[in-house]
C-alpha positions as CSV (number, residue, x, y, z in Angstrom):
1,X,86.0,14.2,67.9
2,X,85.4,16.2,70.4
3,X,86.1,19.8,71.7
4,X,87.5,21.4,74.9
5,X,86.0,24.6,76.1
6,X,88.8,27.0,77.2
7,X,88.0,29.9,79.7
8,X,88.0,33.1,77.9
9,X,90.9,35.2,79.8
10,X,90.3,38.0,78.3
11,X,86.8,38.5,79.6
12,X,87.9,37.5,83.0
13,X,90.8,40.1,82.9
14,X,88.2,42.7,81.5
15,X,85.8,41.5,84.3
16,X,88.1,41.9,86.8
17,X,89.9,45.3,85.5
18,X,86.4,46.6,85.9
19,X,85.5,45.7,89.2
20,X,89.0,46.8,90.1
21,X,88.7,50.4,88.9
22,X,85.5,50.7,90.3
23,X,86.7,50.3,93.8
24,X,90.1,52.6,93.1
25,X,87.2,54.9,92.4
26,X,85.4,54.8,95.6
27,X,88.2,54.1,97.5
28,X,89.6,57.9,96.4
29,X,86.1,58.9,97.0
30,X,85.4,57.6,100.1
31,X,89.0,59.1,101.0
32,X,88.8,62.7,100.6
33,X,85.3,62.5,101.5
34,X,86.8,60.9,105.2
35,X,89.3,63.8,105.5
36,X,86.7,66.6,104.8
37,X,84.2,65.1,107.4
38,X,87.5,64.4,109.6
39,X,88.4,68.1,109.3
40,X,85.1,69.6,110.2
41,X,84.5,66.8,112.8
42,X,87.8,67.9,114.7
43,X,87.6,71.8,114.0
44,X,84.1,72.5,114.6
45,X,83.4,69.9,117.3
46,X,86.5,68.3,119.0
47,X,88.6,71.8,118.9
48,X,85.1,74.1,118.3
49,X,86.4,77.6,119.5
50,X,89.9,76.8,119.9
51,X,93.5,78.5,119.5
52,X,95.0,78.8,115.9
53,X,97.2,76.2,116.4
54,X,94.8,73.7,117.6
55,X,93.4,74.1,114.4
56,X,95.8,74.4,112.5
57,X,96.6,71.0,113.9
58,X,93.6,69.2,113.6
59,X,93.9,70.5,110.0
60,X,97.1,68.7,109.2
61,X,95.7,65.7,110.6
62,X,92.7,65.3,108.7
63,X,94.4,66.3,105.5
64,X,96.9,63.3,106.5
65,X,94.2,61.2,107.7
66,X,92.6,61.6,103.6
67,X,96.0,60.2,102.1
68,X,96.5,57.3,104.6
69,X,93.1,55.8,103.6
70,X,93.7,56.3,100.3
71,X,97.0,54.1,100.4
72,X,95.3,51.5,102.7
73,X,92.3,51.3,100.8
74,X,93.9,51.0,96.9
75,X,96.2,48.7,98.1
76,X,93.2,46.2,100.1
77,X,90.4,47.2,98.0
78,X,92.3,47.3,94.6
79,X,94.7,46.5,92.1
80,X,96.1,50.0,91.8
81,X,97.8,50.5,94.7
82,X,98.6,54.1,95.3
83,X,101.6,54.0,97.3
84,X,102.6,57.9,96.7
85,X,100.0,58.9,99.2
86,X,101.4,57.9,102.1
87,X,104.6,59.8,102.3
88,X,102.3,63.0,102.2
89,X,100.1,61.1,104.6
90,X,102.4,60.7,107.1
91,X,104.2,63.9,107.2
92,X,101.1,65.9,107.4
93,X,99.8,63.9,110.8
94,X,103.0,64.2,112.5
95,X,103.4,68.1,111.3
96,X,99.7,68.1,112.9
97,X,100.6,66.5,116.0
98,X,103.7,68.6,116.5
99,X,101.5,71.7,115.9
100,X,99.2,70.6,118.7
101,X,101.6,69.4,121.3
102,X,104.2,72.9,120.8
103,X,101.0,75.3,120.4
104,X,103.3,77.4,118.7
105,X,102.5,81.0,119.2
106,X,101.5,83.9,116.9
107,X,105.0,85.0,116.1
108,X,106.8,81.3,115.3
109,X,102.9,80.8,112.9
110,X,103.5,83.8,111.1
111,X,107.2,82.6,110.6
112,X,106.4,79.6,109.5
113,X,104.7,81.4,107.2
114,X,108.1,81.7,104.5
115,X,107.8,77.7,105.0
116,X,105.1,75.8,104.8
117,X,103.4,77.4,101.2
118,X,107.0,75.9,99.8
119,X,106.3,72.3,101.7
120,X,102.8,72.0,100.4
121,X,103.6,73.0,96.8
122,X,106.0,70.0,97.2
123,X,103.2,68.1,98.9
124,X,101.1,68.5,95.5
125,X,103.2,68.0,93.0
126,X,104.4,64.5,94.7
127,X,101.0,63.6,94.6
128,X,99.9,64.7,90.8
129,X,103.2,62.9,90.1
130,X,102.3,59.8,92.3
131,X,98.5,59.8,90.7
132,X,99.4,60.6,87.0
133,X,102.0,57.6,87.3
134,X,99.6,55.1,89.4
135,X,96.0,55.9,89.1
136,X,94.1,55.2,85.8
137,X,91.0,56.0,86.5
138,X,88.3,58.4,86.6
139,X,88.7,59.5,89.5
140,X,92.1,61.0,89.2
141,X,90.4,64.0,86.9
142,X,87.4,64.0,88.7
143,X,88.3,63.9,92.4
144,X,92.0,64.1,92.9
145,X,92.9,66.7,90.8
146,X,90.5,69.2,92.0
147,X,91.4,68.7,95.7
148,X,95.0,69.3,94.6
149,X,94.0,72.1,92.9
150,X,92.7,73.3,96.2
151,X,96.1,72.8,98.0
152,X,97.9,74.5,95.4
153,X,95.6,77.6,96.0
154,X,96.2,77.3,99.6
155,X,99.9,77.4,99.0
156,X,99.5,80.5,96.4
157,X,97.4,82.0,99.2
158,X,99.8,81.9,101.8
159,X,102.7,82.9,100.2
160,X,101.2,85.7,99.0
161,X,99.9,86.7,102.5
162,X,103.3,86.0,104.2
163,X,105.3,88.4,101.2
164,X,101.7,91.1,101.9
165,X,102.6,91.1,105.2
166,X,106.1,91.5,105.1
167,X,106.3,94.3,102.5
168,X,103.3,96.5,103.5
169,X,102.9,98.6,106.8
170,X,100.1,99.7,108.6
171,X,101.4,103.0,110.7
172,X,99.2,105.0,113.0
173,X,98.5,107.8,111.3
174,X,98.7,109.8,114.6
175,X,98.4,109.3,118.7
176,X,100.6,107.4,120.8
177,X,101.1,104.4,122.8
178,X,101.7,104.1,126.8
179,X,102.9,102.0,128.7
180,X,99.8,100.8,130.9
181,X,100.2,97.3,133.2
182,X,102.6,96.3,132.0
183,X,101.8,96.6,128.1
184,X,101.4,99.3,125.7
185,X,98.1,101.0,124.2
186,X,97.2,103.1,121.4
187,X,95.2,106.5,122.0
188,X,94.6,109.2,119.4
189,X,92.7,112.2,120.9
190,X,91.7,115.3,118.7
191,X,89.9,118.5,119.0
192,X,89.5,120.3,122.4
193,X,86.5,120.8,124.9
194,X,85.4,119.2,128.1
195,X,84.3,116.5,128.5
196,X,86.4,114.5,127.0
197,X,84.9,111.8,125.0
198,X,86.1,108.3,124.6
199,X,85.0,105.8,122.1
200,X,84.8,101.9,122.5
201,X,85.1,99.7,119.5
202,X,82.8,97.2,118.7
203,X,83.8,93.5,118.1
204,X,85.7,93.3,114.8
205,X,86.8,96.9,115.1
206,X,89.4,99.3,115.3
207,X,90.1,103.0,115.9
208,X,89.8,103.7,112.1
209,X,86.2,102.7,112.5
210,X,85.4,105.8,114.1
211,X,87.0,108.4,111.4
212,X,83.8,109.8,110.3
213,X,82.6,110.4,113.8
214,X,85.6,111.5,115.5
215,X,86.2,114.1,112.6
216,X,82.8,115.3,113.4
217,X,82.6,115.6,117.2
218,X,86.2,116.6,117.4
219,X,84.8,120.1,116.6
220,X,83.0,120.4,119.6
221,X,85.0,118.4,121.9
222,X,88.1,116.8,122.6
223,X,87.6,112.7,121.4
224,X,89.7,109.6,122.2
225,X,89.6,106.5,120.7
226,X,92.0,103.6,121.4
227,X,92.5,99.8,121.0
228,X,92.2,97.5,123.3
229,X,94.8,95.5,124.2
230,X,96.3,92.6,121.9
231,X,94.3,94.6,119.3
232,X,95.0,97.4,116.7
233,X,98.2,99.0,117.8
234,X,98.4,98.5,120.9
235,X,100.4,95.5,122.6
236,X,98.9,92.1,123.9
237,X,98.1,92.0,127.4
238,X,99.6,89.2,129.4
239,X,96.3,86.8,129.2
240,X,92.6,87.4,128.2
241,X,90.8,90.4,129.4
242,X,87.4,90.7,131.0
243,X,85.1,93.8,131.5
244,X,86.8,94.4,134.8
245,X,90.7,94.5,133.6
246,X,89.5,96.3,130.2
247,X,88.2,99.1,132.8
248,X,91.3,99.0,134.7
249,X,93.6,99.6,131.5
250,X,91.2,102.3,130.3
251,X,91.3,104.0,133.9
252,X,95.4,104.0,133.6
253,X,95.8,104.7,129.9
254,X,93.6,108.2,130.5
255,X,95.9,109.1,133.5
256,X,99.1,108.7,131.9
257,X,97.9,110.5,129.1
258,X,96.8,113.5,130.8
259,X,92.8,112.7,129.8
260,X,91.3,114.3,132.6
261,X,87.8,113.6,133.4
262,X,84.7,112.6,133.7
263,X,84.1,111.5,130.5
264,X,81.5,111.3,128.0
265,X,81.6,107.2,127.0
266,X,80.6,106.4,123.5
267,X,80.5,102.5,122.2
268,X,79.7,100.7,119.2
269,X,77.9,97.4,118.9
270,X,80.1,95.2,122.5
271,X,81.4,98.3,122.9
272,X,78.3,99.9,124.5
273,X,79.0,97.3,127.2
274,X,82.2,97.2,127.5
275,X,81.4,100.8,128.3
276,X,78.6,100.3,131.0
277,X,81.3,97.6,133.3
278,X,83.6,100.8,133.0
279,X,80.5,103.1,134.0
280,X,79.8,100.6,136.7
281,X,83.5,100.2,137.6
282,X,84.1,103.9,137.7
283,X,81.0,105.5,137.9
284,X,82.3,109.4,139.7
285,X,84.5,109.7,136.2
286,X,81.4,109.3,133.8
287,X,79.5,112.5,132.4
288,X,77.3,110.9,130.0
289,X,76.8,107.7,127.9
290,X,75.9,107.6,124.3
291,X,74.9,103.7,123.1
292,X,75.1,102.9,119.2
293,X,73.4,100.2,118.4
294,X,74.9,99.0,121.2
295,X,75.3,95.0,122.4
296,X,73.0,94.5,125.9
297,X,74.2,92.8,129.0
298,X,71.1,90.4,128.4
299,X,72.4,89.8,124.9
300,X,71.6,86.0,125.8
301,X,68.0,86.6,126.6
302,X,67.3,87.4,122.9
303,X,66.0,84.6,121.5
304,X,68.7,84.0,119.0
305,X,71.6,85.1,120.7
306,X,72.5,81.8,122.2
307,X,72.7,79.7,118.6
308,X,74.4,82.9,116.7
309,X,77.0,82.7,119.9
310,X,77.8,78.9,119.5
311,X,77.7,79.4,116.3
312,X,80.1,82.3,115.3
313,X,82.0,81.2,118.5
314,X,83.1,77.8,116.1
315,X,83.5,80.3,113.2
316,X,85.4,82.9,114.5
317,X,88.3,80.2,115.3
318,X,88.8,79.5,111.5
319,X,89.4,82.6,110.8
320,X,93.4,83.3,111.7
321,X,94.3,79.7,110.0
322,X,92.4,80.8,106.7
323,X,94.0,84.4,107.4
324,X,97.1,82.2,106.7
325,X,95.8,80.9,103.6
326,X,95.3,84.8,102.1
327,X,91.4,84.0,101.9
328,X,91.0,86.9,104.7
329,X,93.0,89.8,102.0
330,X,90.7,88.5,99.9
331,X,87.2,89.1,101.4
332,X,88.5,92.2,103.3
333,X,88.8,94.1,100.3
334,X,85.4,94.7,99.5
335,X,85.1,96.0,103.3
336,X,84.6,99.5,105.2
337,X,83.9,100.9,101.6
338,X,82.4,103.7,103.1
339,X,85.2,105.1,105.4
340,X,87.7,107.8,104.5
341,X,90.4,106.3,101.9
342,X,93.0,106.5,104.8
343,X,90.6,105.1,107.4
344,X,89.8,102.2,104.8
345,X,92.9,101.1,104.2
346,X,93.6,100.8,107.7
347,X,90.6,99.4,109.0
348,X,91.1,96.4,106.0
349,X,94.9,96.0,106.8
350,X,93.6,94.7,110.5
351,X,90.6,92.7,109.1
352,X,93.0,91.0,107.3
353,X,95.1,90.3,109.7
354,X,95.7,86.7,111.1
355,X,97.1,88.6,114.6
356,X,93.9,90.3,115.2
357,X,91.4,88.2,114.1
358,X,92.7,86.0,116.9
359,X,92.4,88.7,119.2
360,X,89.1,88.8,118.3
361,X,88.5,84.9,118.8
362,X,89.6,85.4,122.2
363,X,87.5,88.8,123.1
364,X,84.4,86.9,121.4
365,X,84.9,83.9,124.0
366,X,85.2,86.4,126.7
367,X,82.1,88.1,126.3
368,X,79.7,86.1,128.7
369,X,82.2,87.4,131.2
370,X,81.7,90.6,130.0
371,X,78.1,90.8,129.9
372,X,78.0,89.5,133.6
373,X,79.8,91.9,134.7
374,X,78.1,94.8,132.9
375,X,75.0,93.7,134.9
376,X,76.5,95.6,137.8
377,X,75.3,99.1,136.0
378,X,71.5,99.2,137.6
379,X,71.4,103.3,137.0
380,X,73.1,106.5,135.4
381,X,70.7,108.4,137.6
382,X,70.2,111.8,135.8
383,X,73.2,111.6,133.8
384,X,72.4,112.2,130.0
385,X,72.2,108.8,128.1
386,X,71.8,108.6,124.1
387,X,70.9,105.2,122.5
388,X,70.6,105.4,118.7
389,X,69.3,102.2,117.1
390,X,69.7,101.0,113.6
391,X,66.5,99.9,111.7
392,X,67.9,97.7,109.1
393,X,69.1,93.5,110.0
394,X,68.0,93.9,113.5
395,X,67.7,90.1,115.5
396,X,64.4,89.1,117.5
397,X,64.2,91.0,120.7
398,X,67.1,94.1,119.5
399,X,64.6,97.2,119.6
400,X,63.1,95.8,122.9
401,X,66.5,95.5,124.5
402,X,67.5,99.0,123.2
403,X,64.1,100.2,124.8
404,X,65.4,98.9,128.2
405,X,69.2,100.0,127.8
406,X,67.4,103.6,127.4
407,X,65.5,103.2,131.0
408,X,69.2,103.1,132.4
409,X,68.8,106.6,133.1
410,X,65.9,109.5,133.8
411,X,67.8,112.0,131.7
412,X,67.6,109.9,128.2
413,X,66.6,109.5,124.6
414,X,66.2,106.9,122.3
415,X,66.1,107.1,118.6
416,X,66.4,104.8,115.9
417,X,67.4,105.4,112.5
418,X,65.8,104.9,109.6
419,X,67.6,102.9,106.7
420,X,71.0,102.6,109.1
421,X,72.3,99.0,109.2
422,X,74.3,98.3,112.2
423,X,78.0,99.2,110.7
424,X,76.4,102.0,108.7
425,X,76.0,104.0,111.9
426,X,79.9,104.0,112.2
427,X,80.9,103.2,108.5
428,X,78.8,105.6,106.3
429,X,79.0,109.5,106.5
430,X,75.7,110.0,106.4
431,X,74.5,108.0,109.2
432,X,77.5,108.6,111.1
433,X,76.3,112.1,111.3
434,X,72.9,111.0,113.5
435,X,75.8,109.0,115.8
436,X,77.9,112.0,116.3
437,X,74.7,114.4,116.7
438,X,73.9,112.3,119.5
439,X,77.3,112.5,121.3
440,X,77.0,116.3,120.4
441,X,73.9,116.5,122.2
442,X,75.8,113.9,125.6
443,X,78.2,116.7,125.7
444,X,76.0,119.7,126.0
445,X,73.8,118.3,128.2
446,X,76.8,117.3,130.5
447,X,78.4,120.7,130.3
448,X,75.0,122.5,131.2
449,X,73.5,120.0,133.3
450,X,70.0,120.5,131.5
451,X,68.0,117.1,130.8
């Protein structure tokens, strides 16, 4: 008698169960993994610097991109096809496309705003339906319901900065706007004295920045500090503005406000040569220059300018989308600690605001422009000049540059401050004093003529 071997099914199904898991998990690996290296691929290379909605956009698409592969591959690769990622998939790279062929503007974004926290909170629980139902394996705990757990804090985030937005204000507590080329800007002057003088604001910045030193030399002097255009309170300007057309504004705004001249100039950080183009632009209204830790037009002969530009130029275009997402309320309340309370929470309502951190997106890109142009400045002649340098976080090449911006003129000094970080000068009363000490001193020596 003899005996027939049957094929043990059960350890072919086991065999086969196995292998197929194993590629569900690496095909939800390899998925996600594809949309984050999508996403930075297209937002930091393809779009690196660009518009909001250009990343917004690329953004969508990626995230798309992720759930397409993952319904291709589980259905090729697998025997756990997940077929609920594809709706998602698919909606999310035409909303990307659409975003990047409209270029919807600031206003119809922050709109939006009410919208899409509710479509991608019905975006994740589709999918942790879709994968609770259809994916048994490890990777659904592992890998799928993390990133979900990302989206869903996305969502939270932006809800919460859209219903922020809406139900706080952020009123100037004084000055007033005029109309100047055809848009409006915000100046608050205090205190009286001639010269006048006028701050600039740094990159980032905003006339709150200044409270400590505008309470300070207001006692001496009338001061003015305003907001550029498309930033703070004033109005957006028409298109992008370079050292030239910021002068040209500046020139108006002090006219129609009955600012008479010449001025003492003052500038923070880019404002110092934001400054010098309107010194070189308009040189019979300028009394004196005072430079805080102040930017140099051969910022790109330091030797690590050019890789921190490139750089932050990528980074600085993230920033209004992940505004969107709350993340900027978030970090921005740790900020400006040091500024009167009022000052504070005026200077964090604009950090964390999706509106001007894409003005300052599009000021950053503009400052090789800016630079140039500031190159025009060869002398102050015997005009007073004050450059007060911080000693703290300095980059290679920053006290050698401030050493040169002093040799601008034969009536100067130079000092640099012990302990001061570069927002400190501004920021912290303390420090802010030695900035406003040395505007004092631009002043007097202006008013007397002495050196």
């Amino acid at each position: 008698m003899t005996a027939t071997a049957v094929p043990s099914t059960t350890n072919s199904a086991a065999t086969v169960d196995r292998t197929a898991r194993g590629h569900l998990g690496l095909a939800v690996l390899g998925s996600i993994a594809t949309g984050l290296v999508l996403g930075l691929l297209l937002v930091l290379t393809v779009f690196a610097g660009a518009a909001e909605h250009q990343i917004t956009g690329a953004a969508l698409v990626a995230l798309g991109s992720g759930f397409i592969l993952l319904a291709a591959a589980s259905r090729h690769l697998t025997e756990q096809p997940q077929r609920w990622a594809f709706p998602p998939g698919a909606a999310s790279i035409v909303l990307g496309v659409a975003v990047l062929a409209l270029a919807p503007g600031a206003r119809v974004l922050g709109l939006a705003g009410w919208m899409w926290p509710i479509l991608l909170l019905a975006l994740v629980a589709w999918s942790f339906r879709g994968a609770r139902r259809s994916l048994h394996n490890w990777s659904r705990r592992a890998l799928v319901y993390p990133a979900l757990l990302v989206l869903l804090l996305i969502a939270v985030g932006g809800a919460f900065q859209t219903i922020g937005a809406a139900t706080s204000s952020n009123a100037a507590p004084g000055g007033h706007t005029y109309l100047v080329n055809g848009h409006r800007l915000y100046m608050h002057c205090v205190g009286t004295g001639a010269p006048t003088v006028v701050l600039f604001n740094g990159l980032g910045e905003r006339t709150p920045s200044w409270a400590w030193v505008q309470r300070t030399v207001s006692s001496t002097s009338r001061v003015c500090a305003f907001d550029r255009a498309g930033e703070g309170w004033s109005g957006a300007a028409s298109g992008g503005q370079d050292g030239h057309q910021l002068a040209s504004d500046l020139h108006q705004l002090l006219r129609v406000a009955h600012v008479p001249g010449p001025y003492v100039l003052a500038g923070h950080s880019v404002g110092g040569v934001y400054e010098l183009a309107y010194a070189a632009q308009y040189p019979q209204e300028i009394a004196g220059i005072a430079l805080i830790d102040s930017a140099t037009p051969y910022q790109f002969d330091l030797p690590d300018y050019p890789s921190f530009y490139s750089m932050w130029r990528r980074g600085s275009a993230l920033l209004p989308t992940l505004a969107r997402a709350g993340l900027a309320r978030l970090t921005s309340g740790t900020s400006f600690a040091t500024l009167p309370s009022e000052a504070r929470r005026e200077a964090r309502a604009f950090a964390s605001s999706p509106r001007e951190l894409r003005a300052d997106r599009v000021e950053f890109a503009e400052l090789p422009t800016v630079f140039e142009q500031a190159k025009r400045l060869k002398s102050l002649d015997g005009k007073p000049l004050a450059v007060v340098t911080a000693d703290l976080g300095a980059q290679r090449g920053w006290f050698a540059a401030q050493e040169k911006l002093a040799r601008l003129s034969r009536n100067s000094s130079q000092r640099t401050v012990v302990g001061a970080t570069h927002s400190a000068l501004l920021e912290d009363k303390g420090f802010a004093w030695f900035t406003s000490r040395a505007i004092t001193q631009v002043v007097q020596l202006a008013r007397s003529g002495r050196r």
